[in-house]
C-alpha positions in Angstrom: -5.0 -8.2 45.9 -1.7 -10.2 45.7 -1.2 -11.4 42.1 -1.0 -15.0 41.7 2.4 -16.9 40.7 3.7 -17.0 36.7 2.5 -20.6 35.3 5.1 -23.5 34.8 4.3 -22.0 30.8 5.7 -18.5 31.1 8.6 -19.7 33.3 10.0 -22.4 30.5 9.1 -19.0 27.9 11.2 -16.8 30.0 13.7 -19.4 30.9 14.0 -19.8 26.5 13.8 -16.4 26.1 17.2 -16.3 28.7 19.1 -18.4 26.6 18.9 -16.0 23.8 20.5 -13.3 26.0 17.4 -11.1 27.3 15.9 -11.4 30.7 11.9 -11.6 30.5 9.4 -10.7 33.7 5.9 -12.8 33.7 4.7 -9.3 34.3 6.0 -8.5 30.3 4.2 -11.7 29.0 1.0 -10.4 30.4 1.6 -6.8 29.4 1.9 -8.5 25.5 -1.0 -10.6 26.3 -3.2 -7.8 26.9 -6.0 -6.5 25.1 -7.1 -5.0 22.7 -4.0 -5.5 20.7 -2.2 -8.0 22.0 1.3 -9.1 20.7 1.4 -12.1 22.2 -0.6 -15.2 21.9 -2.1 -17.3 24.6 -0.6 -20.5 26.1 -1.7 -23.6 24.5 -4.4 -24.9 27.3 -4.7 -28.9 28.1 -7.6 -30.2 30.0 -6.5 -33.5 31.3 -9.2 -33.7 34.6 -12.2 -33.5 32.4 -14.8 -32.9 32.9 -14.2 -32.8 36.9 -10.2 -31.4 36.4 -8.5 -28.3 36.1 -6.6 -27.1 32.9 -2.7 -26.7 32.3 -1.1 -24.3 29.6 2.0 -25.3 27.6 4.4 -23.4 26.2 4.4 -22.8 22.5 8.8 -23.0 22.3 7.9 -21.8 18.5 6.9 -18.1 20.7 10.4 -17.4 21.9 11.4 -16.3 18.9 8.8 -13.5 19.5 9.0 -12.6 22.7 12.9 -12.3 22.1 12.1 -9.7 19.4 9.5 -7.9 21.6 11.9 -8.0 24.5 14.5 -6.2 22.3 12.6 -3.9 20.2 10.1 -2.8 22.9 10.3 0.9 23.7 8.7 3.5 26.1 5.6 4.8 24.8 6.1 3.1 21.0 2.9 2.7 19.5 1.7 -1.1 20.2 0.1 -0.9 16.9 3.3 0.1 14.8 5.6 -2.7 17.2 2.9 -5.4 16.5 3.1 -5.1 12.5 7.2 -4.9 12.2 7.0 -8.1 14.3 4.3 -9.5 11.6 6.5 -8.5 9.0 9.5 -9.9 10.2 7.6 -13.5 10.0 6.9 -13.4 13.8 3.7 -15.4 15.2 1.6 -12.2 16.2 -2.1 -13.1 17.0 -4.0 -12.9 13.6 -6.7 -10.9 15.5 -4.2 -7.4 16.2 -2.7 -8.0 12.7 -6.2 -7.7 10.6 -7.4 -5.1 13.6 -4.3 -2.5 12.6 -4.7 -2.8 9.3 -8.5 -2.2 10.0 -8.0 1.0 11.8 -6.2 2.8 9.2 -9.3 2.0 6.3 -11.3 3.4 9.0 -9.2 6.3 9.2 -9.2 6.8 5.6 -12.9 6.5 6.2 -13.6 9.0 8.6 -11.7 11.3 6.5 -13.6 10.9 3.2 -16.6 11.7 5.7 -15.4 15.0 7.1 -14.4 16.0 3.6 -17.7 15.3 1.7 -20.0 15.8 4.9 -22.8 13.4 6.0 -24.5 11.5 3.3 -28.5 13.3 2.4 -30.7 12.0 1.7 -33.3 12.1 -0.8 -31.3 13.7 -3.0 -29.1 12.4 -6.7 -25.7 10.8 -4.5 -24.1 10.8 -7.8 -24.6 14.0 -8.2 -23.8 14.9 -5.0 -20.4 13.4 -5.1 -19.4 15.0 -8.2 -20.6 18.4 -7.2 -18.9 17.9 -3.9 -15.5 16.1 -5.3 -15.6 19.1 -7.5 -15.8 21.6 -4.9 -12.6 19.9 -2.7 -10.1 19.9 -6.3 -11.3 23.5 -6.7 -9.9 24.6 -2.9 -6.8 22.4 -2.9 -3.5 24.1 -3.0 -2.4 23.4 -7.1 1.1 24.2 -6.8 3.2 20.7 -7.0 4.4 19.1 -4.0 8.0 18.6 -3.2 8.3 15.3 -4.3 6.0 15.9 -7.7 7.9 18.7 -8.8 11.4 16.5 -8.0 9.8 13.6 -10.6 8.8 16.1 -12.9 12.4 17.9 -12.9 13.5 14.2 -13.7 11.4 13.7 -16.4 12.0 16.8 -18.5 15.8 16.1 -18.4 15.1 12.9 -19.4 13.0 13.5 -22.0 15.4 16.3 -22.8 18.3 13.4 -23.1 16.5 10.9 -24.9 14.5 12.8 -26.9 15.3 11.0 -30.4 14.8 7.5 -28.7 11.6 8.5 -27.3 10.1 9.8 -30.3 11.0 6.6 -32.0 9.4 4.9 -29.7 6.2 7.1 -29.4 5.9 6.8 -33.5 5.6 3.1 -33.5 3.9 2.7 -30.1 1.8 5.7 -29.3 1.7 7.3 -32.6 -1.1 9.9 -31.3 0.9 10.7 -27.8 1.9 14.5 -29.2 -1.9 15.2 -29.5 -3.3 12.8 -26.7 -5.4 14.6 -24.2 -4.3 14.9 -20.5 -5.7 15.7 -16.9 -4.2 18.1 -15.4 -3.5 18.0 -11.1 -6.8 20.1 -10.5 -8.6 17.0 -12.8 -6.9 14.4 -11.1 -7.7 15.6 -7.8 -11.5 15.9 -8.7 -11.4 12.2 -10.3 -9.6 10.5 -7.2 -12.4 12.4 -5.0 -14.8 10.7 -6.5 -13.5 7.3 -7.2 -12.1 7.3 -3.5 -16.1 8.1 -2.3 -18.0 6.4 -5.4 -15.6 3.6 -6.5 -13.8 2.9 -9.5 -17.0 2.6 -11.2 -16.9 6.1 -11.5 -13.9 5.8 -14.1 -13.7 5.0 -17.6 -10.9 3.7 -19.6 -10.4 6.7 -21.3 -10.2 8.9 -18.1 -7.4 6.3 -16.5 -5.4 6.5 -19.9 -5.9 10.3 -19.6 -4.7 10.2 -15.9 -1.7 8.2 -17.2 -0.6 10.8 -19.3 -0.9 13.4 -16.7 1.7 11.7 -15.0 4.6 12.6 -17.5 5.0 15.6 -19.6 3.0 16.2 -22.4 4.3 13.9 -25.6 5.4 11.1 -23.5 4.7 8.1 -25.0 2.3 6.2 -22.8 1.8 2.5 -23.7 -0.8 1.7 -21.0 -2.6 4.9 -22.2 -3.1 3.8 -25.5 -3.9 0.9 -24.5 -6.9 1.9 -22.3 -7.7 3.9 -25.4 -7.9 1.8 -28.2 -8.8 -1.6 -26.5 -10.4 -0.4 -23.2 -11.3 -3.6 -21.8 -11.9 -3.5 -17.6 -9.0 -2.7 -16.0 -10.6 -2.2 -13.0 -13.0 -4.8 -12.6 -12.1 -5.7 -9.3 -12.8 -3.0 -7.5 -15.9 -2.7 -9.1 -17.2 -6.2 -7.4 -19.5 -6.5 -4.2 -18.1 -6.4 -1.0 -18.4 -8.3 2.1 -17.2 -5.3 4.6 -18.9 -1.8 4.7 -17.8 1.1 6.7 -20.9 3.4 7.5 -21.3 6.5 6.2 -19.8 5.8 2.8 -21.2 4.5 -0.3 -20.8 1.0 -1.0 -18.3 0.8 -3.4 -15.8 3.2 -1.8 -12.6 2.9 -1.8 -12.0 2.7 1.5 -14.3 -0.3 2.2 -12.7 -1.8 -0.3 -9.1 -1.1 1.6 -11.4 -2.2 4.7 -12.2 -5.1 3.0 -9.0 -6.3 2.0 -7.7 -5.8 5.6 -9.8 -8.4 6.9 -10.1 -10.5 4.1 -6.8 -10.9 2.6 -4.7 -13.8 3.0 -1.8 -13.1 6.1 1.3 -13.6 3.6 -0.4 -11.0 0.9 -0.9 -8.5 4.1 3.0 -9.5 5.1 4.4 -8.2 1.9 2.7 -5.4 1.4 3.9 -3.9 4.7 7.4 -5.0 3.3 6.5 -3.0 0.4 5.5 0.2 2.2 8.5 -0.3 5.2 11.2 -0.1 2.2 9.0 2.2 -0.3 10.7 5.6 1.0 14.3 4.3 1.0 13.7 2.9 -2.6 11.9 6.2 -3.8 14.7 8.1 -1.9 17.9 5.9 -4.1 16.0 5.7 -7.2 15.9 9.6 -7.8 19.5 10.0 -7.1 20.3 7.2 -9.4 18.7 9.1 -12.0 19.8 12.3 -10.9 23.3 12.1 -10.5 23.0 9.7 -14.3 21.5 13.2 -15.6 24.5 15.5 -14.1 27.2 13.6 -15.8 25.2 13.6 -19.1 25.2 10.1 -20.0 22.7 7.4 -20.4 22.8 4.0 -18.3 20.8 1.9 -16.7 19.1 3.8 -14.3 17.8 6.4 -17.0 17.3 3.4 -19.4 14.3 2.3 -16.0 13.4 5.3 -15.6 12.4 6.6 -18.9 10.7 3.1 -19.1 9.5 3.8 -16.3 7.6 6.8 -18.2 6.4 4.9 -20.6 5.1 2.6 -18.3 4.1 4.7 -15.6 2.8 1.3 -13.1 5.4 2.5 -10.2 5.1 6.3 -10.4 2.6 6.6 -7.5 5.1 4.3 -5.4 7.6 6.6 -6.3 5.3 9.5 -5.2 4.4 8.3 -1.8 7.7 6.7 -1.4 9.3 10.9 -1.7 6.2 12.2 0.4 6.3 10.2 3.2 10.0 9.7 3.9 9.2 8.8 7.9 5.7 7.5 7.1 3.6 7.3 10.1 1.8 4.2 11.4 -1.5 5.0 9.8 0.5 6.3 6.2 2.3 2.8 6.3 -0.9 0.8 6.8 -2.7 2.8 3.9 0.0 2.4 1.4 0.5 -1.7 2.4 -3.2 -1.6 1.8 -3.5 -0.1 -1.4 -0.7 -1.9 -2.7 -2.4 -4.8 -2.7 -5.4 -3.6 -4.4 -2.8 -1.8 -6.7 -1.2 -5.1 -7.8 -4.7 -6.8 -7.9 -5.6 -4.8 -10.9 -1.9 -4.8 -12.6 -2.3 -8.5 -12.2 -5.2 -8.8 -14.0 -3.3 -7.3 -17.0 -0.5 -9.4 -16.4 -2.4 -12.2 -17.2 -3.3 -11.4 -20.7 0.3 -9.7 -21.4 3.3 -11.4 -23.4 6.5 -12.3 -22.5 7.7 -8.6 -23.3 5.5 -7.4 -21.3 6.2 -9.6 -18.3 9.9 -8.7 -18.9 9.4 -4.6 -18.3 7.4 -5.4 -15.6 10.4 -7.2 -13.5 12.8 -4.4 -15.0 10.3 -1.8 -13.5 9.3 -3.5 -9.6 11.1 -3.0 -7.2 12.2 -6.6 -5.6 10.1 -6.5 -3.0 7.0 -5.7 -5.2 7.8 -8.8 -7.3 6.5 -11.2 -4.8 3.2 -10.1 -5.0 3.6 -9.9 -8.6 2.4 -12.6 -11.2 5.7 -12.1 -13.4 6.9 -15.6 -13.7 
């Protein structure tokens, strides 16, 4: 079947996209075009017969920016998925429809593999129970030896505390006066709590078993100000996560954290999406520098301003599972870097909430602490 001739609209695109140095087929317009994800959006359509007349498209001279990027950063077998979201991030018009769709894919993802870990829901049976019994059973047959990048933050730590040890008792006897005696969790607990708040939902956590998480963080003694917080004026830290939800994902249980990262992929407003995929593109390389700040501060013996963060940074412990995943996923892959975007945002929902009710101190560690491109989804001003 001969194919019919490029419109008057992808000839003045390609004829832009020329001008900008790269040569453009029609036949690479309707490649992005395509479904299910495509890249590129659709002409502008006119209809000036109506109702007896034909239509016209119109190029959209605000797309050549686009396909210019797509023309240079396309490559053989790349993942349409990962191409489509750089492009998103870099402030390019991709179709709203493959942006929320990605994002989509990797909560389901996460989804199917809470499933295969916990098994089909029963039913007539205690699901609370259920979940603990069976979050309890996958902590038990994890691996508990640290990862790599744990036992790299905890080497950190105890040299740090090590160096600073006279400041941070000072601080941990007017702050956190209890934090020598303050109960922790250790991984084995952790494990068996994120289990079941990544099946049941934050609702499953209480203040005191976040502040005790907190602490597991660091080693034992560190002063924790969010701990003692969460222990002496509990409040609900988590309250938004604990809220009804629009989107479901079958085979879970209603507040899940995964629908509530489905949720937020295709709810969320398109410039909160666009930095949290900044956030998880430059999270590894920031990990990655901050440790060797530290570390080479710690091998000439003397404090400065990167142990100065990062012993805050143990005190206020907001950016140590950045810092985790950042070292654990040094080449992330599409589906890791969608995840962590996604629960950044529901990360910084619920520091935000604190942030709100905080002082002017407390605004003032958290912009020390961020990384820059954490602030804008930040409410620090």
């Amino acid at each position: 079947m001969p194919r019919t001739s490029p419109s008057p609209a992808d000839r003045h695109l390609a004829d832009l996209a020329e001008h900008h140095g790269v040569q453009v087929s029609p036949r690479h317009l309707e490649r992005w075009r395509s479904q299910p994800l495509p890249l590129l959006p659709s002409h502008q359509r006119d209809y000036p017969g109506r109702p007896t007349g034909g239509s016209s498209s119109t190029a959209d001279e605000h797309l050549v920016n686009l396909v210019v990027w797509l023309a240079r950063n396309r490559r053989p077998g790349s993942s349409r998925g990962r191409l489509a979201l750089r492009a998103f991030g870099a402030g390019l018009p991709v179709p709203e429809h493959t942006v929320r769709e990605v994002f989509a894919r990797g909560a389901r993802a996460i989804a199917a593999e809470l499933r295969r870990g916990f098994g089909e829901l029963p039913e007539n049976t205690d699901l609370q129970e259920w979940v603990h019994d069976r979050a309890d059973a996958l902590a038990a047959g994890r691996e508990l030896r640290p990862s790599a990048a744990e036992w790299r933050l905890q080497t950190i730590d105890r040299q740090v505390q090590a160096l600073l040890g006279p400041a941070v008792q000072a601080f941990a006897a007017k702050y956190d006066p209890g934090a020598a005696q303050a109960e922790s969790l250790d991984r084995t607990d952790r494990r068996y709590h994120a289990s079941v708040t990544a099946m049941a939902g934050a609702g499953e956590l209480a203040p005191d078993t976040i502040a005790r998480y907190a602490r597991g963080l660091v080693p034992p003694g560190m002063p924790q100000w969010p701990a003692r917080l969460l222990e002496t004026e509990p409040g609900d830290p988590l309250a938004a996560l604990t809220t009804p939800l629009a989107h479901r994902l079958p085979g879970l249980l209603a507040n899940s954290a995964a629908n509530h990262l489905y949720a937020v992929a295709l709810d969320a407003p398109l410039d909160r999406l666009r930095a949290a995929w900044t956030v998880a593109d430059q999270l590894a390389a920031w990990a990655e520098s901050t440790c060797t700040a530290a570390e080479t501060a710690l091998a000439d013996g003397q404090p400065n301003g990167a142990l100065k963060r990062w012993a805050i940074g143990m005190v206020f412990p907001v950016h140590r599972p950045l810092l985790t995943i950042g070292l654990s996923e040094p080449d992330p892959t599409l589906e890791q870097q969608v995840r962590t975007a996604l629960s950044v945002l529901i990360m910084v929902d619920a520091i935000n909430t604190v942030l709100r009710v905080t002082d002017d101190d407390g605004l003032a560690t958290m912009r020390l602490l961020s990384p820059p491109f954490l602030l804008p989804l930040l409410e620090v001003d």
